[in-house]
SELOPA-769266 format. One line per 2 residues: number of its first residue (from 1); their letters; for each residue x, y, z of C-alpha. Coordinates in steps of 0.2 Angstrom, whole numbers, plus 5000, padded with zeros to 4 digits. Example, Ala and Ser with C-alpha at 12.3 -4.5 7.8 and 13.67 -1.06 7.14 Angstrom:
<mitors>
1	as	5062,4978,5039 ~ 5068,4995,5036
</mitors>
This chain:
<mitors>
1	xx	5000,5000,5000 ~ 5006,5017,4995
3	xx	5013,5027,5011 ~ 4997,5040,5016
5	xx	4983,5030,5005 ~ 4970,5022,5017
7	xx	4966,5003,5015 ~ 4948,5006,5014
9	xx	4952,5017,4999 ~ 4966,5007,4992
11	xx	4952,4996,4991 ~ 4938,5005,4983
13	xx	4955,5010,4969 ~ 4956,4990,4967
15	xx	4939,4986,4967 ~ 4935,5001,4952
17	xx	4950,4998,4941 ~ 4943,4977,4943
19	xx	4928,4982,4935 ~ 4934,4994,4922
21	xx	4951,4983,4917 ~ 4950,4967,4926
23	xx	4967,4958,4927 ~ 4974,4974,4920
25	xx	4968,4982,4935 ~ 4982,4976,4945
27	xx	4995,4986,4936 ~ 4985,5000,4934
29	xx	4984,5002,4952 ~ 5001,4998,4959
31	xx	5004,5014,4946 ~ 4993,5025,4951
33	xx	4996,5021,4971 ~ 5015,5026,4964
35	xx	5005,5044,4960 ~ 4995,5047,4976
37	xx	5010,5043,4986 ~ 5021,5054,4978
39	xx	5009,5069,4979 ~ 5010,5081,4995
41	xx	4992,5084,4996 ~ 4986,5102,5003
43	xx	4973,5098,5014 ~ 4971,5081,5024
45	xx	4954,5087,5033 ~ 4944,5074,5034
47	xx	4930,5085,5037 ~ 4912,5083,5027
49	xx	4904,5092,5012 ~ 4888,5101,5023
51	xx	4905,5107,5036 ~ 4915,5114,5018
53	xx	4898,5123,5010 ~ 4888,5134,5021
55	xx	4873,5146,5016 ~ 4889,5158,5011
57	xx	4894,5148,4998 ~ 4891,5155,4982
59	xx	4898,5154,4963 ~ 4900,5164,4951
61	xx	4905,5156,4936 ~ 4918,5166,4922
63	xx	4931,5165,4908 ~ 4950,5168,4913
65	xx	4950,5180,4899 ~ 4935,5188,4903
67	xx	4940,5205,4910 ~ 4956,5214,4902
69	xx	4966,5229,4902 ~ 4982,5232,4893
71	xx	4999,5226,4897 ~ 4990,5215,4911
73	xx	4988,5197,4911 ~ 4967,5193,4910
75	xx	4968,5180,4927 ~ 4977,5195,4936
77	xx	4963,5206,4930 ~ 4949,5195,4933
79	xx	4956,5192,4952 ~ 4956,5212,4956
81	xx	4941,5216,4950 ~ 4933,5202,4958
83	xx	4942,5208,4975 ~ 4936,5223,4972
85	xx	4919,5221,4967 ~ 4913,5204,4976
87	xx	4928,5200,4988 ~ 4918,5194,5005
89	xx	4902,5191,4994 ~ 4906,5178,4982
91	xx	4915,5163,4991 ~ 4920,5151,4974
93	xx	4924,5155,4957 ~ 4921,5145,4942
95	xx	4936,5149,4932 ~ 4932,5139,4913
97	xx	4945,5130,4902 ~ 4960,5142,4906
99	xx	4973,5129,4893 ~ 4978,5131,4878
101	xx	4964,5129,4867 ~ 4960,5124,4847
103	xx	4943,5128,4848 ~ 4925,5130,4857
105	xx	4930,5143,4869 ~ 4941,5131,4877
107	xx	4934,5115,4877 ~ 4946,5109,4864
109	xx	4962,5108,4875 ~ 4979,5107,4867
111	xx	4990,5105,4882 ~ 4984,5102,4899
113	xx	5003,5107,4907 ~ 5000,5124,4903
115	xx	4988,5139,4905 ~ 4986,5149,4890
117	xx	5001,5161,4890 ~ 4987,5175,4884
119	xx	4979,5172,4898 ~ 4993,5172,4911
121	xx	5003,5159,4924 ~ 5000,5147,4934
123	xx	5004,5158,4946 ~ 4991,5170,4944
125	xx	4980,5156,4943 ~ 4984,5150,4961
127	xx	4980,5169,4967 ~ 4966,5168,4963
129	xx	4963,5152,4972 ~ 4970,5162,4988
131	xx	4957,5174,4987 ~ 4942,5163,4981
133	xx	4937,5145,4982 ~ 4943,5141,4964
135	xx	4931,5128,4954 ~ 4940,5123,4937
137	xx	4935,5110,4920 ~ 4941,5094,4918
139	xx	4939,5092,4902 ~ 4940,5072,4899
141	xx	4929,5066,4886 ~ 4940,5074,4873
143	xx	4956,5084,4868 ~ 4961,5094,4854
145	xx	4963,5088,4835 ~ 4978,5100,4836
147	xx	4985,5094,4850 ~ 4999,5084,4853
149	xx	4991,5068,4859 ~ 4981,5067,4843
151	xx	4995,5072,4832 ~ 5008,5058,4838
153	xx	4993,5044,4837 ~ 4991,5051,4819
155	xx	5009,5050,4817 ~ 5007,5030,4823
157	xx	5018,5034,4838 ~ 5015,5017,4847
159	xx	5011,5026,4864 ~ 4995,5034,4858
161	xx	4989,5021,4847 ~ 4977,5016,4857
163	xx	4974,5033,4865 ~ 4958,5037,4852
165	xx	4943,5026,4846 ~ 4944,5022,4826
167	xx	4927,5014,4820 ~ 4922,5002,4805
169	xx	4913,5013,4793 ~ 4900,4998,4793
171	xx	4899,5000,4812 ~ 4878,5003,4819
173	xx	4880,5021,4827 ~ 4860,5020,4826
175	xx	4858,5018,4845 ~ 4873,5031,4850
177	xx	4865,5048,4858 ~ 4869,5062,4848
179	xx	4872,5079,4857 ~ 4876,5089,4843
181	xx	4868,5090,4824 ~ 4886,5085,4818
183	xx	4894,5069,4811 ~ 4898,5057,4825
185	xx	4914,5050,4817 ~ 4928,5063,4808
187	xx	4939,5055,4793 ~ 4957,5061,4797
189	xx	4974,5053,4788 ~ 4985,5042,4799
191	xx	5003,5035,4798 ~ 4991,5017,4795
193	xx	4979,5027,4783 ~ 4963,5034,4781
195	xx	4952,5031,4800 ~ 4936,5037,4804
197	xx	4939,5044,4823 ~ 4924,5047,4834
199	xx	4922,5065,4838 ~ 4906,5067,4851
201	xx	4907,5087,4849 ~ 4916,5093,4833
203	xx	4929,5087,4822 ~ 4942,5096,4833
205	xx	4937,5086,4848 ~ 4942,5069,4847
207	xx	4937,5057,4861 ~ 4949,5048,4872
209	xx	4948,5028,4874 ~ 4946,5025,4891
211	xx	4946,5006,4890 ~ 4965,5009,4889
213	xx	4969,5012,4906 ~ 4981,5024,4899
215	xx	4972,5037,4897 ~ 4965,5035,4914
217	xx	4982,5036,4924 ~ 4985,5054,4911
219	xx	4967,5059,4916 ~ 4971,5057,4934
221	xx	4989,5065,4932 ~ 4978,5081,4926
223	xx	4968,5081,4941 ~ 4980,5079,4952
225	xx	4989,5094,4945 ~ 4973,5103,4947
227	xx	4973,5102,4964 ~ 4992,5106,4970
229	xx	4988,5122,4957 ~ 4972,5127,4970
231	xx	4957,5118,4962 ~ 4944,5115,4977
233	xx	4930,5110,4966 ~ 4933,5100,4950
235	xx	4917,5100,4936 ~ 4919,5084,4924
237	xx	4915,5094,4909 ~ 4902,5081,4896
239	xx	4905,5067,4910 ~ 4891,5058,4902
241	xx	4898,5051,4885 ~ 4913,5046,4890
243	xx	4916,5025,4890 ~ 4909,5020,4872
245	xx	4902,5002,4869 ~ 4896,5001,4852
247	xx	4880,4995,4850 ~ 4873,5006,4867
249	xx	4869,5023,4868 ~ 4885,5027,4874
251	xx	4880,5039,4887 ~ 4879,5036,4907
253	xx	4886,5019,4903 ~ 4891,5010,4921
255	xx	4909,5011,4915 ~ 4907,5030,4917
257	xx	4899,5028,4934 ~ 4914,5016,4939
259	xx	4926,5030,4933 ~ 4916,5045,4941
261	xx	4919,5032,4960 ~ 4935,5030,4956
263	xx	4941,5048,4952 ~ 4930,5050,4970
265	xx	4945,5038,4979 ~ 4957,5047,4971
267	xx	4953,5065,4977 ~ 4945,5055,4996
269	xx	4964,5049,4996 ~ 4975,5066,4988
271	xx	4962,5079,4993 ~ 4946,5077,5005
273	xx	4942,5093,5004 ~ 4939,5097,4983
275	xx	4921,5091,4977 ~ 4916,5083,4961
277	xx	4901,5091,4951 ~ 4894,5083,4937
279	xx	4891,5092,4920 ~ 4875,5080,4915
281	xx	4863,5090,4906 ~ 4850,5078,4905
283	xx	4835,5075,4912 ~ 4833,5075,4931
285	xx	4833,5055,4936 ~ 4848,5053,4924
287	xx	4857,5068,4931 ~ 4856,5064,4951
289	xx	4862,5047,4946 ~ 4879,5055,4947
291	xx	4876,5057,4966 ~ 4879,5038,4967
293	xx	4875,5034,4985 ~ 4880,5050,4993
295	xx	4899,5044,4998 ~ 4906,5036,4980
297	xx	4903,5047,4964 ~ 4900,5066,4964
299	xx	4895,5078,4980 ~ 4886,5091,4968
301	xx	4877,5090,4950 ~ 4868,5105,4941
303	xx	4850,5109,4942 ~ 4848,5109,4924
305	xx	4829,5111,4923 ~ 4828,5127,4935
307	xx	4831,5140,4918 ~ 4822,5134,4907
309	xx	4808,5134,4920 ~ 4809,5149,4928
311	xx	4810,5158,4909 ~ 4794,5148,4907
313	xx	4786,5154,4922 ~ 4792,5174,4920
315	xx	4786,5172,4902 ~ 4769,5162,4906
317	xx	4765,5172,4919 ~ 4763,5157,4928
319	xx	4774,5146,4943 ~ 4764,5130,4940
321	xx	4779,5117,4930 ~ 4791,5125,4941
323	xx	4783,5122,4956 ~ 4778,5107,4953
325	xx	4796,5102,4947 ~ 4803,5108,4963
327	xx	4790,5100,4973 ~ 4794,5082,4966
329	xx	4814,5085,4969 ~ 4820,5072,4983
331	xx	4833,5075,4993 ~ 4851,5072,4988
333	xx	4860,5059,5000 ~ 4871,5067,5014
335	xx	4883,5077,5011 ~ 4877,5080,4992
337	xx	4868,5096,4987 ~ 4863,5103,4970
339	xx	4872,5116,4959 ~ 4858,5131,4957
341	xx	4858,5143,4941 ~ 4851,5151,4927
343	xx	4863,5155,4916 ~ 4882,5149,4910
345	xx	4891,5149,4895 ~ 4882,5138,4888
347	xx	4865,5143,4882 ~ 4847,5137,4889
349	xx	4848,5117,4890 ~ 4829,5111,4883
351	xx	4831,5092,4885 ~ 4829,5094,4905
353	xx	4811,5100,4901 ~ 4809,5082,4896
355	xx	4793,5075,4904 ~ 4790,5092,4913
357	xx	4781,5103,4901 ~ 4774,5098,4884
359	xx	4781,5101,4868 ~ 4771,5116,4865
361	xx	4778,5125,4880 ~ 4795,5121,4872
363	xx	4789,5127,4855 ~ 4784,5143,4863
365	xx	4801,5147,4870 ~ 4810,5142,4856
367	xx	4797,5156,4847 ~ 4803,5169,4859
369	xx	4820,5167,4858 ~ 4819,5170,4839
371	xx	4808,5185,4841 ~ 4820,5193,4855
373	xx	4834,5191,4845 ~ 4841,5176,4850
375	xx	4845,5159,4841 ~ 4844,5139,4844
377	xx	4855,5126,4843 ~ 4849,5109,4839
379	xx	4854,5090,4842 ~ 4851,5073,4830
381	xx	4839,5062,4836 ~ 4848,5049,4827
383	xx	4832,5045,4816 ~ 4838,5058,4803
385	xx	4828,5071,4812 ~ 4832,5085,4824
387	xx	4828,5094,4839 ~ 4830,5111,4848
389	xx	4844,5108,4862 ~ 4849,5125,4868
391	xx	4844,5142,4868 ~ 4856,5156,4864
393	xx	4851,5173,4872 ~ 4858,5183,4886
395	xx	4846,5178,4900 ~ 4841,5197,4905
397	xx	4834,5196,4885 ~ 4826,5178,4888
399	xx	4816,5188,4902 ~ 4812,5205,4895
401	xx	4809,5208,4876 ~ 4823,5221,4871
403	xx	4813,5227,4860 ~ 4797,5231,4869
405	xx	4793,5245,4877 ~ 4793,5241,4893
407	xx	4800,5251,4907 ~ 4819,5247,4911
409	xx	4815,5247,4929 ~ 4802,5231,4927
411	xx	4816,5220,4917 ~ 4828,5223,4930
413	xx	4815,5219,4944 ~ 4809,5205,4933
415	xx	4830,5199,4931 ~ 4831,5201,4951
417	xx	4815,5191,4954 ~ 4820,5176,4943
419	xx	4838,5174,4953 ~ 4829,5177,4969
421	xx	4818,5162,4965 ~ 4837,5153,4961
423	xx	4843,5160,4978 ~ 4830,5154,4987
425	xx	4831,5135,4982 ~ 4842,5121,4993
427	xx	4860,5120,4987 ~ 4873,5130,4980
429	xx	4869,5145,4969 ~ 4880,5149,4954
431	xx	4882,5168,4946 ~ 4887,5169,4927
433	xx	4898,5182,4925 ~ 4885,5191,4912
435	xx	4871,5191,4924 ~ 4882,5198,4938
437	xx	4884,5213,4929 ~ 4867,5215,4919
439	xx	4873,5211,4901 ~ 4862,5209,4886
441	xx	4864,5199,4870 ~ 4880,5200,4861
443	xx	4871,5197,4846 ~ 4885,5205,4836
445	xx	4898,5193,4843 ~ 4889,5179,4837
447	xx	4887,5183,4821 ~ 4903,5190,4818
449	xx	4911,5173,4825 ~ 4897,5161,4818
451	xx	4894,5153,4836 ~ 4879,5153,4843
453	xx	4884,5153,4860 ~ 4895,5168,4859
455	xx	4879,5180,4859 ~ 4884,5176,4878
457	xx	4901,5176,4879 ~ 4907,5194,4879
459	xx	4924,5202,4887 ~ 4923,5215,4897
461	xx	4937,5230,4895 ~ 4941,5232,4916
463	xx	4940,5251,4914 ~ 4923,5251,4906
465	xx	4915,5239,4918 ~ 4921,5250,4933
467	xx	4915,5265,4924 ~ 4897,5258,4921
469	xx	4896,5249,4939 ~ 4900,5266,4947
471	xx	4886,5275,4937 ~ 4873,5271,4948
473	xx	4859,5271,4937 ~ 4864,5262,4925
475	xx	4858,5243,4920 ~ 4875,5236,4925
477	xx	4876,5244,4944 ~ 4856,5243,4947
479	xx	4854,5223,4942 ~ 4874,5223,4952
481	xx	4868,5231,4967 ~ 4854,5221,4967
483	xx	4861,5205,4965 ~ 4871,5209,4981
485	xx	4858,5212,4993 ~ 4850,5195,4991
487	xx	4867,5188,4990 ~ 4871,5196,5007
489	xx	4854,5191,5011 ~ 4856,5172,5010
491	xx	4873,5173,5018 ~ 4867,5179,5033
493	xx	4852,5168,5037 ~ 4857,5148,5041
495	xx	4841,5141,5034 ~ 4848,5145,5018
497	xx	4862,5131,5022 ~ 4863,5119,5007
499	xx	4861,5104,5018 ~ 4845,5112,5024
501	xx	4827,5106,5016 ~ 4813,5115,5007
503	xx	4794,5116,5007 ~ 4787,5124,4991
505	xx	4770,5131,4995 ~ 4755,5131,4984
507	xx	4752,5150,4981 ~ 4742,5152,4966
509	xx	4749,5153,4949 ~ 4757,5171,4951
511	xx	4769,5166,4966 ~ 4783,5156,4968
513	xx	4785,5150,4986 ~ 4799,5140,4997
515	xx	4799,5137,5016 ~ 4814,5136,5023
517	xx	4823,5131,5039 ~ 4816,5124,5055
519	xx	4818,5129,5074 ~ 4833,5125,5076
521	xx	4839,5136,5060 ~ 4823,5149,5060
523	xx	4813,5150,5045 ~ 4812,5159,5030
525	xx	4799,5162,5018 ~ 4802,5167,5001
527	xx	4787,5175,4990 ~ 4791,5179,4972
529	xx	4779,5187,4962 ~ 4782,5182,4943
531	xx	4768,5193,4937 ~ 4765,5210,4933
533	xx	4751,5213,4942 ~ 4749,5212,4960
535	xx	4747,5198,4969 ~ 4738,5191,4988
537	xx	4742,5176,4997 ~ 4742,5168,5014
539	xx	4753,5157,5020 ~ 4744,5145,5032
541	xx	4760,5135,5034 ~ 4769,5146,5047
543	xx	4761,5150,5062 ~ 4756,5168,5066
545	xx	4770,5181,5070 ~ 4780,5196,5066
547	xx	4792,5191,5055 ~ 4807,5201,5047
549	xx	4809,5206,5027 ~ 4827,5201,5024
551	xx	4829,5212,5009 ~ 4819,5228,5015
553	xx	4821,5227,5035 ~ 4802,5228,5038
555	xx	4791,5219,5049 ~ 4776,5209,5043
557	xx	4762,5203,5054 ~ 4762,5182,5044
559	xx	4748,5172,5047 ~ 4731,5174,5057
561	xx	4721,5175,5042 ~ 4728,5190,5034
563	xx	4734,5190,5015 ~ 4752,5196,5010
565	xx	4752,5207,4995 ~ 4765,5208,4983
567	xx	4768,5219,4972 ~ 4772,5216,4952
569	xx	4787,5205,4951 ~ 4791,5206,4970
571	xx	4801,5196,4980 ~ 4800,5195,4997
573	xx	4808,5184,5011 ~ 4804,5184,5027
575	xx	4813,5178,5043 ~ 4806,5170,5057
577	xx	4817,5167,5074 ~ 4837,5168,5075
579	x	4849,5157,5074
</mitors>
């Protein structure tokens, strides 16, 4: 046994890589035990996930490159204005594929040794992990066409032959999910020839063979490197499509489970303390699958279904699918917790509405999307037909119609409202950069780069940002401001802990409502008004009492009869006790 390595975990290594590699398991572990002994790991706390995430913890989720200013390395500039405009208020940061890169915004890694040099050092990589919780991509499923795995197996270099998966051009694909409305296999010219390679994502993403357990122990060298460099939360980026079987859908596979457990050991043994999240966006009983049995796969996995939902509400008017999904949710195992958001990178995932709202309600959002500007990606079905898979739009224009004449301050009340009702919900909320600082749809950057997904993706010049954040009515520092007071507003309530549970209340149509808390905790009650008219409810679930308005300070007399009246696209919550 490797110096430092439990038994108990040296045996959940042996009894993984048996599954996955049988006999050829054995080697595979006297290997990697070699690694886990040899690495100094930062933090041997043996303490549990509810002791690391509190109702504190919080995640704003950004590019390395997304704020510059000349003659200054992007990750230095991202780290000082996040000091000065969220230090103490955001605890993690989600910093995306910081490598070099060959494509999709940095999904397509090159070189997993390095961080991009136009982007900065490692070391300004681990500052930012001294002054944030630092949540970072490992981007498994695939690698770079350009990079130089893929260019040494097509140069028939005998230590990456096996590295990638070649197909028969007779092989049945039929049954293999299809994420993407792109060819599942890429012809490329080898040292051997002429070899369809299977590319999941684009042709300048090749996927890695993981039934050579190669690839694994490389995988697992990444990770590890991840961590000395400051990584306390780990996101396995397309998780889902990694172990290929031909002749099976090739996604969720039980090999990928057994490979999720076993990268669970590894960081139980090297690093307690960093979390795994799951990137599964699927449908909800496929995507808490990931939470295995609460102690052996991942501690966290996102709540895909919550944007498209709450858009739907805001734009129906109408809470009913997204109460009704939240009401159905079980509990995640101890110790596990759910990832909340809106909005990311990536556009507004449609396949989690699966079984939750019929396809009209899909259609209809689809429809707004293209009438506010927006555009939708689409997936194969693998029957020669397709279907709408993401939207692309800034989420401030997924809830208000730029082009309406509304008043500016009803879509920033509407914007707040929608991250309240994220806010309110059990686990961990998550902040994309873009809806931190109240952006709209770069619908010019998308068309200029022919990505769908960069109508989302703009950079921000340092100076500018500052400039717009200090003038105070403007969008960016009303929708900023705004942000921060429920965020201080969850931090300093305990019934907004992760690990605590949730009641969602039957309201009416026009309010969404949650229960939080207990006794022991104090309660909280969260009312959001979705509408734009007012709105009266009672809450018969609490018992009568004057309770506190977390956000405006006043008292309200809760219970005995009386109705609450919100006013259009209103939140409220309302505490009950102390801690």
């Amino acid at each position: 046994m490797a110096r430092g390595v439990d038994r108990h975990i040296e045996a959940r290594l042996r009894e993984h890589l048996a599954v996955l590699y049988g006999a050829r398991g054995v080697p595979v572990l006297e290997r990697l035990l070699k690694r886990l002994a040899a690495l100094a790991a930062r933090d041997r706390s043996r303490d549990g996930a509810r002791a690391r995430l509190s109702e504190k913890t919080s995640v704003l989720i950004t590019y390395a490159d997304q704020i510059t200013e000349p003659g200054i390395a992007p990750l230095h500039s991202l780290t000082e204005t996040l000091k000065q405009t969220v230090g103490g208020l955001i605890s993690h940061v989600h910093v995306l594929p910081f490598m070099p890169s060959s494509s999709d915004a940095g999904f397509s890694v090159m070189d997993f040794d390095r961080v991009e040099p136009s982007f900065g050092v490692w070391g300004d990589l681990r500052r930012l992990a001294r002054q944030f919780g630092l949540m970072v991509d490992l981007v498994m499923n695939h690698v770079s066409a350009r990079g130089e795995w893929f260019k040494r197996f097509l140069a028939g270099d005998p230590a990456y032959a096996n590295f990638f998966l070649t197909v028969d051009e007779r092989a049945d694909l039929s049954a293999v999910v299809r994420p993407r409305a792109r060819p599942l296999l890429t012809p490329f010219e080898t040292f051997g020839g002429r070899r369809l390679v299977w590319t999941t994502f684009s042709p300048d993403q090749v996927d890695l063979n993981y039934a050579n357990p190669d690839v694994l122990l490389r995988m697992i060298d990444v990770l590890l490197s991840l961590v000395r460099h400051g990584a306390s939360i780990v996101r396995l980026d397309a998780i889902a499509f990694l172990w290929k079987r031909i002749g099976t859908p090739c996604v969720h596979l039980e090999e990928t489970h057994w490979i999720v457990k076993l990268l669970r050991a590894v960081l139980d043994a090297a690093a307690p303390n960093v979390l795994l999240i799951t990137e599964t966006n699927v449908p909800h009983a496929e995507n808490v699958s990931y939470l295995g049995d609460g102690t052996d796969e991942a501690q966290l996995v996102y709540q895909f279904p919550l944007p498209p939902l709450v858009v739907d509400a805001f734009s129906r008017q109408d809470v009913g699918a997204l109460s009704a999904w939240a009401r159905s949710l079980d509990r995640p195992p101890a110790g596990c917790t759910f990832l909340n958001f809106l909005a990311s990178h990536d556009g507004i995932g449609l396949r989690p509405l699966e079984g939750l709202v019929d396809a009209s309600r899909v259609e209809a959002l689809v429809a707004q999307t293209l009438e506010r500007g927006g555009r939708v990606s689409y997936r194969d079905r693998g029957d020669g037909t397709q279907s709408p898979y993401e939207l692309n739009i800034s989420l401030f224009d997924a809830l208000s119609d730029p082009t309406s004449s509304e008043p500016l301050d009803r879509q920033i009340e509407r914007f707040l409202t929608a991250h309240a009702v994220m806010l309110s919900l059990a686990g961990v909320p998550a902040i994309y950069v873009h809806s931190l600082f109240g952006s709209r749809s770069w619908i010019e950057g998308a068309i200029a780069r022919n990505d769908y997904r960069a109508i989302n993706r703009e950079r921000f010049d340092r100076s500018r940002l500052l400039g717009e954040l200090a003038e105070r009515e403007s969008v960016r520092a009303r929708v900023f401001d705004g942000l921060k007071g429920l965020l201080r507003a969850r931090a300093g309530h305990p019934a907004f802990h992760p690990g605590i549970g949730q009641d969602i209340l039957a309201l009416g149509r026009g309010v969404f409502g949650v229960l939080r808390g207990s006794a022991d905790e104090g309660r909280i009650l969260c009312l959001h008004n979705v509408t734009d008219a007012k709105q009266s409810v009672s809450a018969p679930v609490v018992e009568d009492a004057t309770w506190t308005d977390l956000l405006s300070g006043g008292r309200v007399a809760v219970g005995d009869g009386a109705d609450l009246v919100l006013a259009p696209l209103e939140t409220r919550w309302l505490a009950k006790g102390s801690p």
